[in-house]
KOLNU-40760 format. One record per residue (C-alpha): residue number from 1; residue in one letter; x, y, z. Coordinates in steps of 0.02 Angstrom, whole numbers, plus 32768, in hexadecimal, padded with zeros to 4 digits. Example, Ala and Ser with C-alpha at 12.3 -4.5 7.8 and 13.67 -1.06 7.14 Angstrom:
2
 num residuo    u    v    w
   1       A 8267 7F1F 8186
   2       S 82AC 7FCB 8165
This chain:
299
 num residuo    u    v    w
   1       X F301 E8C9 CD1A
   2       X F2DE E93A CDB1
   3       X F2A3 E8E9 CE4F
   4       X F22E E91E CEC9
   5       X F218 E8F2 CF86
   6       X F17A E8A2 CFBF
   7       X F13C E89B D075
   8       X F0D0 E805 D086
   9       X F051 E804 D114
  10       X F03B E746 D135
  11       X EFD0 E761 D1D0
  12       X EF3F E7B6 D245
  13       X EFE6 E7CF D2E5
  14       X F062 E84B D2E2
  15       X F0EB E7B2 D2E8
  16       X F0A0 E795 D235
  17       X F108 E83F D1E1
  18       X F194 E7C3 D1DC
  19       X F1EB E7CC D139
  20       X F223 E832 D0A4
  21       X F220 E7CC CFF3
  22       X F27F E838 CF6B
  23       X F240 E829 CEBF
  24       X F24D E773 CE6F
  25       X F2FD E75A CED9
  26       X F2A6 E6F2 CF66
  27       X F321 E745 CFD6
  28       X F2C6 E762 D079
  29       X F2F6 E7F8 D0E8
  30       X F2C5 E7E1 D1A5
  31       X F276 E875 D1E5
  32       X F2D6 E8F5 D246
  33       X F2AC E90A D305
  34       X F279 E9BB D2F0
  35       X F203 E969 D24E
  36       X F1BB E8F9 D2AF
  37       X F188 E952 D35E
  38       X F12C E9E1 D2D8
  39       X F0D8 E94B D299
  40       X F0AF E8EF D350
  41       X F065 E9AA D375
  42       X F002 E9CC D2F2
  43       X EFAF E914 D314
  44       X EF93 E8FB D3B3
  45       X EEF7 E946 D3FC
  46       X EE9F E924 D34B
  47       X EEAB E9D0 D2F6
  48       X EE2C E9ED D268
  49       X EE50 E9A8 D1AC
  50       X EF14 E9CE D1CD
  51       X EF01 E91D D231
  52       X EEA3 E8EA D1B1
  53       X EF1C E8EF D110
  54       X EF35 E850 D0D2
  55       X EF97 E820 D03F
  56       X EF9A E75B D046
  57       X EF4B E706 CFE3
  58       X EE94 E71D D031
  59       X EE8C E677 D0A6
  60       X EEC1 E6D0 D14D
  61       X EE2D E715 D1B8
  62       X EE2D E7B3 D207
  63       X EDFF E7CF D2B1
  64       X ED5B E81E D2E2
  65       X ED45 E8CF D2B1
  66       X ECA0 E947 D2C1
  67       X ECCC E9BC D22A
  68       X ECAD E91F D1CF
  69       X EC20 E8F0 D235
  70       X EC80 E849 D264
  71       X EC6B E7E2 D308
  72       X ECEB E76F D2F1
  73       X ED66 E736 D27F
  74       X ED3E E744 D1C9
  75       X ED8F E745 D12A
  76       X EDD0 E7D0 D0B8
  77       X ED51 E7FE D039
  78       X EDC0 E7FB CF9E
  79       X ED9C E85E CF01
  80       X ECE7 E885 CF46
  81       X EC7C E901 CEC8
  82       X EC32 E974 CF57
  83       X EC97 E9C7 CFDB
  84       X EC8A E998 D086
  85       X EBBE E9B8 D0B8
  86       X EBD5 E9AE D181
  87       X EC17 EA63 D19F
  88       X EB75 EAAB D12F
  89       X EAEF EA50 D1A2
  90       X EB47 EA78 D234
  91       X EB44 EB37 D203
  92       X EA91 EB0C D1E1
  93       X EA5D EAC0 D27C
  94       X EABA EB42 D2DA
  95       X EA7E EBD9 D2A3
  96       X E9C8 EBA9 D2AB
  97       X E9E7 EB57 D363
  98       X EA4B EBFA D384
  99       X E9A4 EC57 D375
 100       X E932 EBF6 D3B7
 101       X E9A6 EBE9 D45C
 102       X E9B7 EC97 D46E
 103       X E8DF ECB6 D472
 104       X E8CB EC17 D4EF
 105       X E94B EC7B D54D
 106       X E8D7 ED01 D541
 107       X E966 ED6B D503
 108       X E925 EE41 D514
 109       X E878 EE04 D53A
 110       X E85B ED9F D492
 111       X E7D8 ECF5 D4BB
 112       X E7A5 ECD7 D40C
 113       X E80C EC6E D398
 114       X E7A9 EC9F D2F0
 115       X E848 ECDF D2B5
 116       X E899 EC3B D2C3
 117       X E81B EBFD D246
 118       X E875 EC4A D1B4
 119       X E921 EC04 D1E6
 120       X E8CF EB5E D20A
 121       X E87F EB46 D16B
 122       X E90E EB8A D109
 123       X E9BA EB5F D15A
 124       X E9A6 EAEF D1F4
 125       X E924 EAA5 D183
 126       X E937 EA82 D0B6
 127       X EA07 EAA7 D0D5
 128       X EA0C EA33 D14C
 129       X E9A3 E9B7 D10A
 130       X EA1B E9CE D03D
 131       X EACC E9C9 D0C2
 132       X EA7C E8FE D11A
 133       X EA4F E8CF D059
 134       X EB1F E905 D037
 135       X EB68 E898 D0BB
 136       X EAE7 E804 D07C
 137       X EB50 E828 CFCD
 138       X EBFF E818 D02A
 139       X EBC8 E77D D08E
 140       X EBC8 E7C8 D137
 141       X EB2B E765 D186
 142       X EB34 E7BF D23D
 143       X EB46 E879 D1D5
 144       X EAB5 E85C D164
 145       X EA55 E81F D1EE
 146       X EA67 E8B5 D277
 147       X EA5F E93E D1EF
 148       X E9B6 E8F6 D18A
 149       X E96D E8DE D229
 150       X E98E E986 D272
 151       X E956 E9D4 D1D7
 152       X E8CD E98D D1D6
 153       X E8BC E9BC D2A8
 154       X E8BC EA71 D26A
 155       X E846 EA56 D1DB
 156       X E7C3 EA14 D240
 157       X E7E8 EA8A D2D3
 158       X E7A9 EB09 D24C
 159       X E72A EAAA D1FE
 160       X E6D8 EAB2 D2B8
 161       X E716 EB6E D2E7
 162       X E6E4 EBB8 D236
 163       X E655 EC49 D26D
 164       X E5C8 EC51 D215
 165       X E5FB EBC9 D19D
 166       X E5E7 EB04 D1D2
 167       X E56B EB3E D263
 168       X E5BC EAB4 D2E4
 169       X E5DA EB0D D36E
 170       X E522 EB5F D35A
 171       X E4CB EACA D342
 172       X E51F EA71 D3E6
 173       X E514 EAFD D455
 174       X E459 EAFC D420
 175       X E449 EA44 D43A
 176       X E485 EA5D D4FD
 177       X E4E3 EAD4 D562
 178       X E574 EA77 D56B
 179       X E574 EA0E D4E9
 180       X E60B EA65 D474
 181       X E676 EA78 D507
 182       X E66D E9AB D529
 183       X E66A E993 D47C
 184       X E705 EA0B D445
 185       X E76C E9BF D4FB
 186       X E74A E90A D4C3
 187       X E787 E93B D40F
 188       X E816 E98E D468
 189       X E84E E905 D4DD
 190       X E859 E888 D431
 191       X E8C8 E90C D3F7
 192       X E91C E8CB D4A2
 193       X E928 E818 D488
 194       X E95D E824 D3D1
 195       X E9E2 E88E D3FF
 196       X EA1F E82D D486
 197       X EA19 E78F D40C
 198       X EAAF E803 D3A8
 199       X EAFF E830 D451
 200       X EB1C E780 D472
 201       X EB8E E778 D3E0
 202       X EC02 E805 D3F3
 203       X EC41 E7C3 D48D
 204       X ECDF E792 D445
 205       X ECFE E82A D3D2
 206       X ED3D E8BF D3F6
 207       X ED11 E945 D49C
 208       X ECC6 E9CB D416
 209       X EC51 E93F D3C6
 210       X EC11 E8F1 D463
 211       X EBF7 E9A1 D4B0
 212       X EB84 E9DC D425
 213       X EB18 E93F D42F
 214       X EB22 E951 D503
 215       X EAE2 EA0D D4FF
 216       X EA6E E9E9 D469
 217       X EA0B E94E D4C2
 218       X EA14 E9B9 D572
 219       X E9B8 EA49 D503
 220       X E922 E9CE D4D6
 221       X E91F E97A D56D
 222       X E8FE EA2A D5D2
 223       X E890 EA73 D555
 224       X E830 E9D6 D54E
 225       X E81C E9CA D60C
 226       X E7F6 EA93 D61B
 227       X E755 EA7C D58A
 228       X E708 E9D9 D5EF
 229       X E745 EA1C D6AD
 230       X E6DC EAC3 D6B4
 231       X E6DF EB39 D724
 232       X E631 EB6A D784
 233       X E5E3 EBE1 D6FF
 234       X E5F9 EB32 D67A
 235       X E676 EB99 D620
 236       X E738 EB44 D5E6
 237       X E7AC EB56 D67A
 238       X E803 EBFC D66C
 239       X E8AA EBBF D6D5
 240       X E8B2 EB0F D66E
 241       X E892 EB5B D5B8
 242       X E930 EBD6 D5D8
 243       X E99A EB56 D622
 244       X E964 EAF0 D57C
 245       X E97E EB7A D528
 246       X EA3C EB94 D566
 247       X EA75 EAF6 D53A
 248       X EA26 EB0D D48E
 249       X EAA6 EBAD D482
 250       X EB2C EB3C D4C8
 251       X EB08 EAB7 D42B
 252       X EAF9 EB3B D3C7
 253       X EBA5 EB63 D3DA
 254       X EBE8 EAC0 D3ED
 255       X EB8E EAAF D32F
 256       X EBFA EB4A D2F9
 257       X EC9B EB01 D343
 258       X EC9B EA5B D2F3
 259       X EC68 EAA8 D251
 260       X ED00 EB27 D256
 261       X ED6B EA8A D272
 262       X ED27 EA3C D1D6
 263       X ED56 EAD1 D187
 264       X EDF9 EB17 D1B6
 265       X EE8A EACF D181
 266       X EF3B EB0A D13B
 267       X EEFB EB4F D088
 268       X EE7F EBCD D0F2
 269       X EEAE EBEB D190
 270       X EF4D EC18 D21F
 271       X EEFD EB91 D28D
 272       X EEB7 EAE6 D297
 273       X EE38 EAB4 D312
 274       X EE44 EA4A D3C2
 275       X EDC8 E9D7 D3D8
 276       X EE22 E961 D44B
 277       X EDEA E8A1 D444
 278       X EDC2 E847 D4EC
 279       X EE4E E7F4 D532
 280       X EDEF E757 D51F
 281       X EDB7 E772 D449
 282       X EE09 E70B D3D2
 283       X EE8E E79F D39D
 284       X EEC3 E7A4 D44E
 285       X EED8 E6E5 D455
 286       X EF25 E6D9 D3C2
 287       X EFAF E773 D3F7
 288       X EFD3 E70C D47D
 289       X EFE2 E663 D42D
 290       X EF54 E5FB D469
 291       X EEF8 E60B D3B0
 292       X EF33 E5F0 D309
 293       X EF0D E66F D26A
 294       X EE6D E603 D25A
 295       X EE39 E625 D317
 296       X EE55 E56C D32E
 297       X EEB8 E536 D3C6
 298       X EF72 E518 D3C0
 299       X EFBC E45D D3CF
C-alpha cells in the first residue's frame, strides 16, 4: 500500500512545524533547516489564517486574530456550518463608517448625511446586525458582542436621521434650540464609553485590532464633544466634527484591513496579511517562551 507524508502542526509557534510522520510507518522526519526558517517566517508577526492552520486535534488555541474578530486566545472552530462571519461585519461597518466619515469631513462641500441612511439601515445596519448573530453561532462572545452592537449603532443612527419619516430630529429641535444637538452628543459619547469598554480588551491582541478600536472610540469621542461643545452661532463644532470625522476614515480602513486578513489566505491570494501582535500579547510571550500553548505560564 502506497504511503503518504503528513505534516502535523502540533502548535500556535513556528518551533511547532517540527516533524514529518510518513503514512502508518511512525517514522518521524525532523524538519530541514531551510523547512523550518519558511515556517518560523510565515509565523511570526501573526499572518492571517496561514498562522492559523491547525491540524491537531482541536485542543490548541490560537492566538488573537481580528479577521476572526478574536482578542485573545481562542480555540479552532472545528467543522463549523457557517463560514467565518467577522470579515462580513467588518465590510459592513466599514463601508457605512467610510461614508459617514467622509460628509463629517465635509468632503466637496457635502454636510448632510441623509445618504448614509440607506447604508445604515441596510449594511452597517441589518448586515451587521445577521454577521454579530454568526459569531454568537461559532461561540465567539467578544465578536457577537461588538458586531450586534454596532449594528444596531447604525440602525438607530438611522432610525433618528431618517427625513421625513420618525420625525425625531423635528420634534426636538421644536422642543428647544439645542435640544437634538445635546441629545444626539450625549447619544454619541455612549457610543464612547461602550467602545472603550471593547478597547479595553484588545489590548493584548494584535496592532491592527487595537488600532481599529483606538481610531473608532477617538471618532465618538470627537464627534460627541463637537455636538455638546458648540461654537457661538449653537451650531456642532465645524473643526471637532472633521477631526471626528478623520478618525472615522482611519477606522474605516482599519475595518477593511482586518477584514482582508480574514480573508486572504493561500487558496485566494499571493499574500497574507501583517498584523503584528504587541510584544507583550500572549503570541509574543509564548514565541519567546514565557507562555505555554494554553497562554499559561511556563514552570
Amino acid at each position: 500500500m502506497a504511503t503518504h507524508a503528513n505534516t502535523d502542526f502540533t502548535g500556535n509557534g513556528p518551533e511547532s512545524y517540527n516533524k514529518e510522520t510518513n503514512g502508518n510507518s511512525g517514522v518521524n522526519r525532523e524538519m530541514s533547516h531551510e523547512e523550518h526558517q519558511t515556517a518560523k517566517a510565515a509565523a511570526r508577526f501573526g499572518y492571517g489564517p496561514l498562522a492559523h492552520v491547525n491540524t491537531a486535534s482541536g485542543d490548541q488555541r490560537l492566538p488573537a486574530f481580528g479577521g476572526e474578530f478574536q482578542p485573545g486566545l481562542y480555540k479552532e472552530v472545528k467543522n463549523r456550518g457557517i463560514a467565518n462571519p467577522a470579515p462580513l461585519g467588518l465590510c459592513a461597518f466599514a463601508l457605512t463608517t467610510f461614508v459617514l466619515g467622509l460628509i463629517n469631513m465635509g468632503t466637496r462641500g457635502l454636510s448632510a448625511p441623509n445618504i448614509v441612511v440607506g447604508l445604515a439601515f441596510g449594511y452597517g445596519g441589518l448586515v451587521q446586525l445577521l454577521a454579530g448573530m454568526w459569531e454568537m453561532a461559532v461561540g465567539n462572545t467578544f465578536g457577537a458582542t461588538a458586531l450586534s452592537s454596532y449594528g444596531g449603532f447604525w440602525l438607530s443612527f438611522a432610525v433618528i436621521l431618517t427625513p421625513g419619516g420618525f420625525d425625531i430630529e423635528a420634534q426636538l429641535k421644536a422642543a428647544g434650540a439645542n435640544a437634538f444637538y445635546d441629545e444626539f452628543g450625549l447619544f454619541l459619547i455612549g457610543w464612547f464609553i461602550f467602545t472603550t469598554v471593547l478597547l479595553f480588551c484588545t489590548l493584548r491582541s494584535t496592532v491592527a485590532f487595537f488600532s481599529l478600536f483606538f481610531t473608532l472610540d477617538m471618532a465618538f469621542m470627537l464627534l460627541g464633544i463637537g455636538y455638546l461643545h458648540r461654537d457661538a452661532k449653537g451650531a456642532p463644532n465645524t473643526p471637532i466634527i472633521k477631526a471626528g470625522g478623520f478618525f472615522a476614515l482611519l477606522a474605516a480602513f482599519l475595518a477593511w484591513y482586518n477584514a482582508l486578513a480574514g480573508i486572504a489566505d493561500d487558496s485566494n491570494s499571493f499574500f497574507v496579511i501583517p498584523v503584528a501582535h504587541f510584544p507583550w500579547s500572549v503570541k509574543a510571550m509564548q514565541e519567546k517562551g514565557k507562555l505555554n500553548a494554553e497562554g499559561n505560564k511556563m514552570a
